[in-house]
C-alpha positions as a printed NumPy array, in Angstrom:
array([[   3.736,  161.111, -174.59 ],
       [   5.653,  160.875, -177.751],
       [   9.128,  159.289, -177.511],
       [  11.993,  161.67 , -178.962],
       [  13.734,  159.784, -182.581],
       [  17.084,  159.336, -182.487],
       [  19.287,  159.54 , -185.049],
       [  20.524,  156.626, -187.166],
       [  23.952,  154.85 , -186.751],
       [  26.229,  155.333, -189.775],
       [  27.426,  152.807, -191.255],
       [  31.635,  152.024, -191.417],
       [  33.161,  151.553, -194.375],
       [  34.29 ,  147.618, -194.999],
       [  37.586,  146.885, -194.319],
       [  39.558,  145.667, -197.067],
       [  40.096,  141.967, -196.816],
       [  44.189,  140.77 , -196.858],
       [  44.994,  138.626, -199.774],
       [  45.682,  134.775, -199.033],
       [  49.609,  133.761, -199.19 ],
       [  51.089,  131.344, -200.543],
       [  50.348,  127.878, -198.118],
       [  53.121,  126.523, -195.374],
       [  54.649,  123.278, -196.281],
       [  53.444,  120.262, -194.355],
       [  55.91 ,  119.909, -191.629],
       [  58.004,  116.848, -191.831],
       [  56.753,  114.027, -189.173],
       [  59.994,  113.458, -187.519],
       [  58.123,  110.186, -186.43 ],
       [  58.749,  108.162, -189.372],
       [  61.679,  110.002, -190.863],
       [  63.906,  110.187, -187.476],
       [  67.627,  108.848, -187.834],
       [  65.973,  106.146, -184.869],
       [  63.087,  104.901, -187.412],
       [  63.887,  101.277, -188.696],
       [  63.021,  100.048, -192.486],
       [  59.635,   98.88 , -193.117],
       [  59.926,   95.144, -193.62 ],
       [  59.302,   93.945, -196.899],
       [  57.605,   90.292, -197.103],
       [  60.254,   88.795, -200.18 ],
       [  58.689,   85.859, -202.198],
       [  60.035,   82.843, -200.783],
       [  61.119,   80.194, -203.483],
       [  59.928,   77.318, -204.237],
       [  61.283,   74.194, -203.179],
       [  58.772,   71.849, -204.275],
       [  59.171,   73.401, -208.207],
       [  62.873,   73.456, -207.828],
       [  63.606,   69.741, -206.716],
       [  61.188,   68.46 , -209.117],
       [  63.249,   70.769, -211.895],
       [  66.834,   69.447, -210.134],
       [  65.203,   65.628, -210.364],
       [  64.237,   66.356, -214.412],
       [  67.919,   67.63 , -214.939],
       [  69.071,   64.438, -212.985],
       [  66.956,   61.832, -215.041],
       [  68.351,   63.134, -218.261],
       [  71.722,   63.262, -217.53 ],
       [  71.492,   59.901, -216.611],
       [  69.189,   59.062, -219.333],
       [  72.291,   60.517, -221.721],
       [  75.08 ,   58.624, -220.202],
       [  72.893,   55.229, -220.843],
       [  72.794,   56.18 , -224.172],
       [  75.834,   56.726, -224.741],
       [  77.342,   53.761, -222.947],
       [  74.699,   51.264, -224.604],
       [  75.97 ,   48.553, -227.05 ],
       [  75.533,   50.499, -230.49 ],
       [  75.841,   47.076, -232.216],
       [  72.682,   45.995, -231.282],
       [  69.836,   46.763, -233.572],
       [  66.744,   48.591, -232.217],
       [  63.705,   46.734, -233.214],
       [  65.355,   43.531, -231.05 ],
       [  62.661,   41.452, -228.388],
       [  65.062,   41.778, -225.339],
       [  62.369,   38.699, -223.82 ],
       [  62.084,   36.897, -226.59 ],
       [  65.845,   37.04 , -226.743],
       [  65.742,   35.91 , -222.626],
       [  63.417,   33.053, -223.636],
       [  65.366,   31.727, -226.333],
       [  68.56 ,   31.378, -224.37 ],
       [  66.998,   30.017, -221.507],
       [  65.595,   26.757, -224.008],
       [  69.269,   26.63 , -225.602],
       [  70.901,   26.411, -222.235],
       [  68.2  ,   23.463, -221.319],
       [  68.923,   21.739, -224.522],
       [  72.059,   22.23 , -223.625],
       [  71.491,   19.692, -220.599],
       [  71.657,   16.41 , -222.104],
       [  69.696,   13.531, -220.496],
       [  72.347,   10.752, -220.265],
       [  69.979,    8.313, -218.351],
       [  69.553,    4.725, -219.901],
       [  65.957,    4.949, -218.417],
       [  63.788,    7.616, -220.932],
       [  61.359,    8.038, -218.214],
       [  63.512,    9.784, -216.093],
       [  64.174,   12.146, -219.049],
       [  60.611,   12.978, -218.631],
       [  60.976,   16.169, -215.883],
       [  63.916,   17.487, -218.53 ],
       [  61.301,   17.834, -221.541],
       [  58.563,   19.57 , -219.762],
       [  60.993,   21.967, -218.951],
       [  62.041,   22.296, -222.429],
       [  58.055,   22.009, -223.513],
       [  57.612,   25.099, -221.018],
       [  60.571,   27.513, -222.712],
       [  59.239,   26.46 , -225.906],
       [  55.468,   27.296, -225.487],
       [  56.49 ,   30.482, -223.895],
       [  58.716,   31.157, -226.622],
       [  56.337,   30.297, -229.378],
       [  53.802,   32.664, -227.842],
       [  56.089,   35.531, -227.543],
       [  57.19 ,   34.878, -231.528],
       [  53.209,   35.632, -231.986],
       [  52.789,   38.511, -229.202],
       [  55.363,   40.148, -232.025],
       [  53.87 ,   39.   , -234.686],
       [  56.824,   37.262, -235.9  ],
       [  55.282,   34.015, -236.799],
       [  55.986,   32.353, -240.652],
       [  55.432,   29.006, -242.208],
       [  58.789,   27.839, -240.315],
       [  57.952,   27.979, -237.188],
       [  54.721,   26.853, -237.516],
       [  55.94 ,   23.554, -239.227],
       [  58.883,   23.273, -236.481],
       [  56.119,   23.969, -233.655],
       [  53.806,   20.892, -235.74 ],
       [  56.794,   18.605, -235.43 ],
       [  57.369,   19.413, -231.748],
       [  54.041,   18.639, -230.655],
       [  53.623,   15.549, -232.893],
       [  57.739,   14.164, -231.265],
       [  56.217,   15.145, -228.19 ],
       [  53.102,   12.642, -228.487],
       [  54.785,    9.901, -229.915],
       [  57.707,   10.396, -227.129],
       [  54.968,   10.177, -224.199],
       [  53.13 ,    7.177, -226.045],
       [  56.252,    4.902, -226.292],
       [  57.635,    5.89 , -223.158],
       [  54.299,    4.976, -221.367],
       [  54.537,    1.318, -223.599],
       [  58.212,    0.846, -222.149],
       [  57.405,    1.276, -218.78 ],
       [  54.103,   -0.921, -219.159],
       [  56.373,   -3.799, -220.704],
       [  59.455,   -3.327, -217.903],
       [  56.906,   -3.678, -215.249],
       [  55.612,   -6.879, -216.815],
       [  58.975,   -8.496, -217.685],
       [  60.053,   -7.43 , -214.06 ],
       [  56.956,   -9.635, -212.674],
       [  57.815,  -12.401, -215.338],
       [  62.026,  -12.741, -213.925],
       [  60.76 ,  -11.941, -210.488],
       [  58.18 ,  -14.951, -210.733],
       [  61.107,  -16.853, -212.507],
       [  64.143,  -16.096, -210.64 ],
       [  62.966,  -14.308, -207.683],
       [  63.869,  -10.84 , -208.593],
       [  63.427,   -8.384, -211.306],
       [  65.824,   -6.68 , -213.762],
       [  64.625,   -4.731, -216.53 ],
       [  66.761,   -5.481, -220.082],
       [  68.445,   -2.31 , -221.216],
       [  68.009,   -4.034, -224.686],
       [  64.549,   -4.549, -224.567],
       [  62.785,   -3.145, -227.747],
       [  60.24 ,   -0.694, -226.455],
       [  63.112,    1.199, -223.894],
       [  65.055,    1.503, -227.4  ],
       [  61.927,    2.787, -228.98 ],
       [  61.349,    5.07 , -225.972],
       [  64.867,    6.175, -226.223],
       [  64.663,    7.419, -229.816],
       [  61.66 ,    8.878, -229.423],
       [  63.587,   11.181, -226.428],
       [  65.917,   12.244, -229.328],
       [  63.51 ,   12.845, -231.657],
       [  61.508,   15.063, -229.63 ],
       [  65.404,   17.39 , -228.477],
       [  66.103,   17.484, -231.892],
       [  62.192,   18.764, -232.749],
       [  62.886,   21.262, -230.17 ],
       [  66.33 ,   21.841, -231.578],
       [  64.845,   22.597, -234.804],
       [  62.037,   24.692, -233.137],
       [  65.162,   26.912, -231.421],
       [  66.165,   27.967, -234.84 ],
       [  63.35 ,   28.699, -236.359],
       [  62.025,   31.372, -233.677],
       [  65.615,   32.432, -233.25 ],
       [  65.691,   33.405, -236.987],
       [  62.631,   35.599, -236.933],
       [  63.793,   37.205, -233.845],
       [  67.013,   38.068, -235.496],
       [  65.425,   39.26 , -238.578],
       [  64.549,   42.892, -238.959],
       [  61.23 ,   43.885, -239.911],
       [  60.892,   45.532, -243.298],
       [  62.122,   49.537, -242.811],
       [  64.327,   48.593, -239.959],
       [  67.641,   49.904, -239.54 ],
       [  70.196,   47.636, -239.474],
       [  73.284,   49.769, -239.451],
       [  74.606,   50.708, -236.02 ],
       [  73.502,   53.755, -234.517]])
């Protein structure tokens, strides 16, 4: 049995498509531009404190560092040894301090101190390398006053002891002579060795004082 054809479907025409229009605007998100939305906050660099002290301390130090300057002693010339200077006023005060004792050996504390200021001085005079043929000759003399000072001081004591025993054997007590020859030998060699420091004073006093070549010497 042979199954009847039907006929064919025909075909619709295509419908024409509708052009594309122009697209919506996004619609505003009320959400983050309400009249109720706050500000975003904004992290602000903080300053800092550590960089501006340290700045505020600089400023500080020079202001301060101007008004010295300007209230220092413009007299004084710059190349001056402010510890030499210290030194060499601390040995004239000590001269200064005469030692009015009949006995030289009790004079002998005094002249250490004065050997101490002197030494310290002297080495200061070469730490600048100040040093000329005066001071060396004026340090020469101080050491050789110095010697004979301690060697005739040492014989005057060694001959009071033994005239003590000799009037204490005699007379039954002892009483040194203030006359006796080696206390009047010990005695000038006490002023020989002040005046040997005296000397020394000057000398390193004058080398301090004198400015080294290219110096200025006007005031400032």
């Amino acid at each position: 049995m042979t199954t009847p054809a039907y006929p064919a479907t025909p075909a619709y025409p295509a419908t024409p498509t509708t052009p594309a229009g122009p697209a919506a605007p996004p619609r505003p998100d009320h959400r983050r531009t309400g009249p109720f939305v706050t500000a975003s906050r904004t992290t602000r660099p903080r300053p800092r404190t550590a960089t501006a002290r340290s700045l505020a301390l600089a400023v500080c130090l020079a202001a301060a560092a101007a008004l010295t300057a300007g209230c220092r002693d413009d007299t004084a010339p710059a190349w001056e040894y402010p510890r030499l200077a210290a030194t060499l006023n601390s040995l004239s005060a000590a001269l200064a301090q005469d030692c009015a004792t009949p006995d030289p050996g009790q004079c002998a504390a005094g002249l250490d101190h004065l050997d101490t200021l002197a030494r310290r001085a002297f080495t200061e005079v070469l730490d600048h390398r100040l040093l000329d043929q005066a001071c060396l000759a004026a340090e020469s003399e101080v050491r050789r006053a110095r010697t004979l000072r301690l060697a005739a001081t040492a014989r005057a004591q060694e001959q009071a002891q033994a005239q003590a025993q000799e009037q204490a054997q005699a007379q039954g007590q002892g009483r040194r002579d203030p006359r006796h020859p080696a206390l009047e030998q010990a005695r000038r060699a006490v002023a020989a060795e002040r005046a040997a420091y005296r000397r020394l004073l000057a000398a390193l006093e004058k080398v301090r004082a004198t400015p080294p070549p290219g110096a200025q010497t006007q005031p400032l």
